[in-house]
FIMIKE-603078 format. One record per residue (C-alpha): residue number from 0; residue in three letters; y, z, x. Coordinates in pm, 1 decimal, decimal comma, m for minus. Layout:
# FIMIKE-603078
<pt><k>NUM</k><r>Ala</r><yy>Y</yy><zz>Z</zz><xx>X</xx></pt>
...
//
This chain:
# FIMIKE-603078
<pt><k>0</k><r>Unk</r><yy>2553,2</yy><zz>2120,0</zz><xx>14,3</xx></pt>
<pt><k>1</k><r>Unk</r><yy>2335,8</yy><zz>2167,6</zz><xx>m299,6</xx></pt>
<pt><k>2</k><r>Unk</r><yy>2223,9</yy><zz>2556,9</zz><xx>m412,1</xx></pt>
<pt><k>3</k><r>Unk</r><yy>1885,0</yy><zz>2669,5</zz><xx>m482,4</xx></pt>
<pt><k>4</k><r>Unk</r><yy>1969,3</yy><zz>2656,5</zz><xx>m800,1</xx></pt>
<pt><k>5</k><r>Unk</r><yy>2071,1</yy><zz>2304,6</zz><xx>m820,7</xx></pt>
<pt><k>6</k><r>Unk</r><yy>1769,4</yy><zz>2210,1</zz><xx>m639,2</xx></pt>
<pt><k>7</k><r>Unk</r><yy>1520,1</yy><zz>2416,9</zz><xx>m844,2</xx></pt>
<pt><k>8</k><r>Unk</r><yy>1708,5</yy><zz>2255,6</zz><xx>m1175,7</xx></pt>
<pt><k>9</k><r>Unk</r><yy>1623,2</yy><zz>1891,5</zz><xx>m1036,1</xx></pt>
<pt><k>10</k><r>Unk</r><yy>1266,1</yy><zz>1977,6</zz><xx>m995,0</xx></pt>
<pt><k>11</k><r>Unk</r><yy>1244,2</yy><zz>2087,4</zz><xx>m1324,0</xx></pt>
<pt><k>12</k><r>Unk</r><yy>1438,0</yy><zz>1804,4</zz><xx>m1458,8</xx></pt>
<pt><k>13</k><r>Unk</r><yy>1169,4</yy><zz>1551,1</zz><xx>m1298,2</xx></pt>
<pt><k>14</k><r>Unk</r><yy>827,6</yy><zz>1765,8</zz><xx>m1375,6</xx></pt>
<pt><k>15</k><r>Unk</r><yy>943,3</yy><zz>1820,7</zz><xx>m1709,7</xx></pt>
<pt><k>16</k><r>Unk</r><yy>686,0</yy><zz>1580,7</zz><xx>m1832,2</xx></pt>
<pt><k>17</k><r>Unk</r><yy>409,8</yy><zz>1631,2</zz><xx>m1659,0</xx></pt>
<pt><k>18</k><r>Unk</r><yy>69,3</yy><zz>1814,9</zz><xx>m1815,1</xx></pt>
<pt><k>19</k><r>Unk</r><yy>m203,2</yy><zz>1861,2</zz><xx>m1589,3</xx></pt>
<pt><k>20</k><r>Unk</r><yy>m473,0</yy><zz>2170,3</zz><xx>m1568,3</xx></pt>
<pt><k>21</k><r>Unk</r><yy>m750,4</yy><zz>2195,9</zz><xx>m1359,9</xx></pt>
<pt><k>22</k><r>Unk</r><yy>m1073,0</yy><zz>2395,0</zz><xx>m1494,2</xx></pt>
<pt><k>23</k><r>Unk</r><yy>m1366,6</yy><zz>2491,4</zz><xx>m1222,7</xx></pt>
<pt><k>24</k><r>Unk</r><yy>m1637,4</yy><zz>2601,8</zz><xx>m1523,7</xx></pt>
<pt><k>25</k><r>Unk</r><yy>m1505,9</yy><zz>2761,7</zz><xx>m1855,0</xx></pt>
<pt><k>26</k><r>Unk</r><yy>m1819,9</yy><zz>2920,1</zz><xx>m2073,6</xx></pt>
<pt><k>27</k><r>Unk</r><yy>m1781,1</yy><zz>3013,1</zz><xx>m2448,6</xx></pt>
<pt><k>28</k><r>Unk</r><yy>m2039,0</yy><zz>3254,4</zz><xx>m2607,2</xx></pt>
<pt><k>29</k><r>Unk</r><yy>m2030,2</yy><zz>3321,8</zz><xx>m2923,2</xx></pt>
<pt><k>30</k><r>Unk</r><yy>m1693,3</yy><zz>3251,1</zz><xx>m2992,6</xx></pt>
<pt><k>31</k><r>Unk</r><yy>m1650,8</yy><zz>3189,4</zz><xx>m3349,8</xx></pt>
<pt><k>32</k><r>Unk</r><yy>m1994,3</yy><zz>3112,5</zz><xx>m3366,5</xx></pt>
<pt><k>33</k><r>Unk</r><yy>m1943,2</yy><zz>2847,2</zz><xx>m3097,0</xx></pt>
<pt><k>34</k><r>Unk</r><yy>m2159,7</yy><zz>2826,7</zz><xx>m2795,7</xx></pt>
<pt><k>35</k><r>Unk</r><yy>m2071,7</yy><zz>2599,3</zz><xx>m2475,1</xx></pt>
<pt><k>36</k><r>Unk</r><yy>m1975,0</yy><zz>2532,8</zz><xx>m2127,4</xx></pt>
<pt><k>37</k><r>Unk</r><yy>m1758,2</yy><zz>2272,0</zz><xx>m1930,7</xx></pt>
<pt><k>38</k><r>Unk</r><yy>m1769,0</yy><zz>2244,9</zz><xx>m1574,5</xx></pt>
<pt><k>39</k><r>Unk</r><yy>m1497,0</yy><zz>2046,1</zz><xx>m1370,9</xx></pt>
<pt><k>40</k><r>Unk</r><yy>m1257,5</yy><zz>2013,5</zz><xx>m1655,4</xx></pt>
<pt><k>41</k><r>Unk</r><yy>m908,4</yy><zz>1802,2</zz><xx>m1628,5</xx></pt>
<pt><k>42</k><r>Unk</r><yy>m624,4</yy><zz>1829,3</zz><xx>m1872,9</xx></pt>
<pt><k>43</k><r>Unk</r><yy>m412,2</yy><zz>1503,3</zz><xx>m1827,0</xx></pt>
<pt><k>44</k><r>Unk</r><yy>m160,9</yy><zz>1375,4</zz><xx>m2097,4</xx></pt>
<pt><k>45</k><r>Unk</r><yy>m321,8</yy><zz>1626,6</zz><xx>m2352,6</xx></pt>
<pt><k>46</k><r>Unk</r><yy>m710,9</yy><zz>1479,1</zz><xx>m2296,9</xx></pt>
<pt><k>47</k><r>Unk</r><yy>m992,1</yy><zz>1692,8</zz><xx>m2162,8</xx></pt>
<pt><k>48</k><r>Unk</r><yy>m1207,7</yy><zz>1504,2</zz><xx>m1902,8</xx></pt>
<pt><k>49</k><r>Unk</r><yy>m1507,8</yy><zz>1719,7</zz><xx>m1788,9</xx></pt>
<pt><k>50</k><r>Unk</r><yy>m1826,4</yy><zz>1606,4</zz><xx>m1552,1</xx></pt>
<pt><k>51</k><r>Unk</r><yy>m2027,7</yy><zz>1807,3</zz><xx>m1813,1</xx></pt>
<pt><k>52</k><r>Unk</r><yy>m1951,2</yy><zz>1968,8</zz><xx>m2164,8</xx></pt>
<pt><k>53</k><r>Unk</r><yy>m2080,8</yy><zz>2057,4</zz><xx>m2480,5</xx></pt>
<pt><k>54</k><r>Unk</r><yy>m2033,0</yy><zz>2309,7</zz><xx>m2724,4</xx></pt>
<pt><k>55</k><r>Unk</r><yy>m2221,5</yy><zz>2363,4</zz><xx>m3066,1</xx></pt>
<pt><k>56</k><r>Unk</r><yy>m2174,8</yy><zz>2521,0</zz><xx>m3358,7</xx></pt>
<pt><k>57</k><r>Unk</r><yy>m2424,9</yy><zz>2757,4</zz><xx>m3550,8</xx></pt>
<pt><k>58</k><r>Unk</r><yy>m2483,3</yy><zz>2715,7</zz><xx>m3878,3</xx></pt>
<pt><k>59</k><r>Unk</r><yy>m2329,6</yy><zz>2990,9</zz><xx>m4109,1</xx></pt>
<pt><k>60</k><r>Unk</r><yy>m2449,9</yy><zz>2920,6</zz><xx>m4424,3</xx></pt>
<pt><k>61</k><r>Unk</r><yy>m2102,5</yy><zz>2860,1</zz><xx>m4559,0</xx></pt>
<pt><k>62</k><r>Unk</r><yy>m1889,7</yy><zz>2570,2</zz><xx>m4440,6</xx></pt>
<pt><k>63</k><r>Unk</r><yy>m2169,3</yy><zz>2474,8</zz><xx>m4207,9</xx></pt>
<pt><k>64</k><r>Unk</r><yy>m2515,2</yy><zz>2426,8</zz><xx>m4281,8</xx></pt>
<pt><k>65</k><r>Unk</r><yy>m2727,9</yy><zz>2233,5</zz><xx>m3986,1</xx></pt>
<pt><k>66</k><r>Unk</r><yy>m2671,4</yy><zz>2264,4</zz><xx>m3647,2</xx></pt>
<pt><k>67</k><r>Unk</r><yy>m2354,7</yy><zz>2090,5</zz><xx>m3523,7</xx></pt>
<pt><k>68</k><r>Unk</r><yy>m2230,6</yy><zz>1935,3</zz><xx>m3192,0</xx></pt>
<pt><k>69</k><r>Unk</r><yy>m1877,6</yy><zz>1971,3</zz><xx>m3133,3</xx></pt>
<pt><k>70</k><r>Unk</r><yy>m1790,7</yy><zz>1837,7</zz><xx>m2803,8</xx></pt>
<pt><k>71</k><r>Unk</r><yy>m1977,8</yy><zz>1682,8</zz><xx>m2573,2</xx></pt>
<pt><k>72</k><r>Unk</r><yy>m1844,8</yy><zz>1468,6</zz><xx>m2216,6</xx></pt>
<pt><k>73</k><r>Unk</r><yy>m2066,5</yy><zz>1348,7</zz><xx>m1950,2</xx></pt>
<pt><k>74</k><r>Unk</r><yy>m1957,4</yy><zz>1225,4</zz><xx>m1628,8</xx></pt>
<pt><k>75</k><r>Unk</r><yy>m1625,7</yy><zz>1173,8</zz><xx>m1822,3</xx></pt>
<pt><k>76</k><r>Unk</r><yy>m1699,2</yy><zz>903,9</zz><xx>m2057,5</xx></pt>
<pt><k>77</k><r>Unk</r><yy>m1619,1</yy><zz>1018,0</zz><xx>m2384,7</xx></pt>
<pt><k>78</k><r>Unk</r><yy>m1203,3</yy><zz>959,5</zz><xx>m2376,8</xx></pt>
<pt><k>79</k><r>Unk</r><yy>m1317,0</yy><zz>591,1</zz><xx>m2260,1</xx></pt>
<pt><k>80</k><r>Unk</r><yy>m1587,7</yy><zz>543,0</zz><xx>m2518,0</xx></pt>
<pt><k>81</k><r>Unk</r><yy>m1380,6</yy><zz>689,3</zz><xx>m2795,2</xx></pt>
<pt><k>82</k><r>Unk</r><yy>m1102,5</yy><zz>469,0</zz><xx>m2728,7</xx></pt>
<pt><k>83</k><r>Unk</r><yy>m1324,2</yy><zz>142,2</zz><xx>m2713,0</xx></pt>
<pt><k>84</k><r>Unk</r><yy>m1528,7</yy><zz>267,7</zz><xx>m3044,0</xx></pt>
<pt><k>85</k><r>Unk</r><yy>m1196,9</yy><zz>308,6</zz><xx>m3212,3</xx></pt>
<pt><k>86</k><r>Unk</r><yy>m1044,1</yy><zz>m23,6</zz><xx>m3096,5</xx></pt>
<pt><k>87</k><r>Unk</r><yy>m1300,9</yy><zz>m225,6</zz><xx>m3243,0</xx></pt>
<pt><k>88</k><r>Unk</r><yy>m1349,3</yy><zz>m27,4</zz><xx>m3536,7</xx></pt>
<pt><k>89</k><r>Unk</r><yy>m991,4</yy><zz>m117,2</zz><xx>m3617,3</xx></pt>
<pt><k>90</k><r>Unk</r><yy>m1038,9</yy><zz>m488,5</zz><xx>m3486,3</xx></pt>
<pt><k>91</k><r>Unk</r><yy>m1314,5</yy><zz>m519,5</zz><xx>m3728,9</xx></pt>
<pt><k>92</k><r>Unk</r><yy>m1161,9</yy><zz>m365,9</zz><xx>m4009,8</xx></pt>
<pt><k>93</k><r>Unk</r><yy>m859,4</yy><zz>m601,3</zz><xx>m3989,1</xx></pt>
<pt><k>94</k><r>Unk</r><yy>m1056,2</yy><zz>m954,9</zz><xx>m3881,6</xx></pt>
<pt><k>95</k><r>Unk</r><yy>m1314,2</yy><zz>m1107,4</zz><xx>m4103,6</xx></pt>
<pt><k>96</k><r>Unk</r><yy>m1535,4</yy><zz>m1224,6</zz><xx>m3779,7</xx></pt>
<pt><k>97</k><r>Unk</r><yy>m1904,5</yy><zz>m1020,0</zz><xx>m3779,5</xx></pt>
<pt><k>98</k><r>Unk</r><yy>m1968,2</yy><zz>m835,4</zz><xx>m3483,6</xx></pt>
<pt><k>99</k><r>Unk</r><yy>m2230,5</yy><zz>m1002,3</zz><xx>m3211,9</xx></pt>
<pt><k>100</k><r>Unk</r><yy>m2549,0</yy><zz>m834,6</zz><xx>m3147,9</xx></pt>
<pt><k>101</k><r>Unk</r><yy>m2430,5</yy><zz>m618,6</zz><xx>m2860,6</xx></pt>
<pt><k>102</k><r>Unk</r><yy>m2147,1</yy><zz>m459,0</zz><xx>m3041,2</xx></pt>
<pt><k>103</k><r>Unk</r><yy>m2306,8</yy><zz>m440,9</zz><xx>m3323,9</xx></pt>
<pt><k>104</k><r>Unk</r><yy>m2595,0</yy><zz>m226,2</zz><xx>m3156,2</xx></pt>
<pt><k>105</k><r>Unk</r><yy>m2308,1</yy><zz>m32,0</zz><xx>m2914,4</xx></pt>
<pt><k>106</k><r>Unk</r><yy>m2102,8</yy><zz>23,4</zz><xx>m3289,2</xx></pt>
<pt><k>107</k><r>Unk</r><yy>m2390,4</yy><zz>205,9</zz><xx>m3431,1</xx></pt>
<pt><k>108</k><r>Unk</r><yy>m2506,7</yy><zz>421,2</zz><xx>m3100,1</xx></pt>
<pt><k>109</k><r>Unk</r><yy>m2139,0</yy><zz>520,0</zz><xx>m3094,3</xx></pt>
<pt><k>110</k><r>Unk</r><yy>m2070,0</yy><zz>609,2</zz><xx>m3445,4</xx></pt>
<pt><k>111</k><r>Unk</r><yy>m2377,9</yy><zz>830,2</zz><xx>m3467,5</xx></pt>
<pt><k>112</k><r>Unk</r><yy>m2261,9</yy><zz>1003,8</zz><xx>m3151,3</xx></pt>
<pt><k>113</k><r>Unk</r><yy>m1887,6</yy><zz>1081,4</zz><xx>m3327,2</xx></pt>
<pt><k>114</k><r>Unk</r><yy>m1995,4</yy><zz>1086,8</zz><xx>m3660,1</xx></pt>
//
């Protein structure tokens, strides 16, 4: 017959990798100058998937002067469009093929949005 102790030991054994966190609406005001929300958050595998975030950053005259976006996720699509924007940015770089039309459009919309 196994302890409590034993048991509690193998459940921490087998959830020792595991990384998940569940957010209802988290709101930042002013926080180092940094203004935002996210509602419906999910922390899996160290990425943040929200419905709806964005946070921006004030200018401060010293290391920042415009207005800048730091974050932003709808309807959790940024993880999935970073990773497809950063694929082919590395395809690219590495082949000598031009892009087509479409990706060449989709390359430019994306790098202004993570630029």
């Amino acid at each position: 017959m196994k302890t409590i102790q034993e048991i509690a030991a193998r459940i921490g054994w087998k959830t020792r990798k595991w990384n998940f966190k569940f957010e209802l609406i988290t709101i930042h005001l002013g926080n180092q100058e940094e203004f935002g929300f996210r509602c419906f958050t999910i922390h899996r595998n160290f990425y943040r998937h929200s419905l709806l975030s964005i946070f921006i950053s004030l200018p401060n005259r010293t290391t920042r002067q415009r207005l800048r976006i730091d974050e932003w996720d709808v309807l959790w699509s940024n993880n999935a469009m970073w990773k497809w924007y950063d694929r082919t940015t590395e395809n690219l770089m590495w082949s000598r093929a031009e892009p087509g039309r479409w990706k060449a459009l989709r390359l430019r919309i994306l790098d202004r949005l993570f630029k």
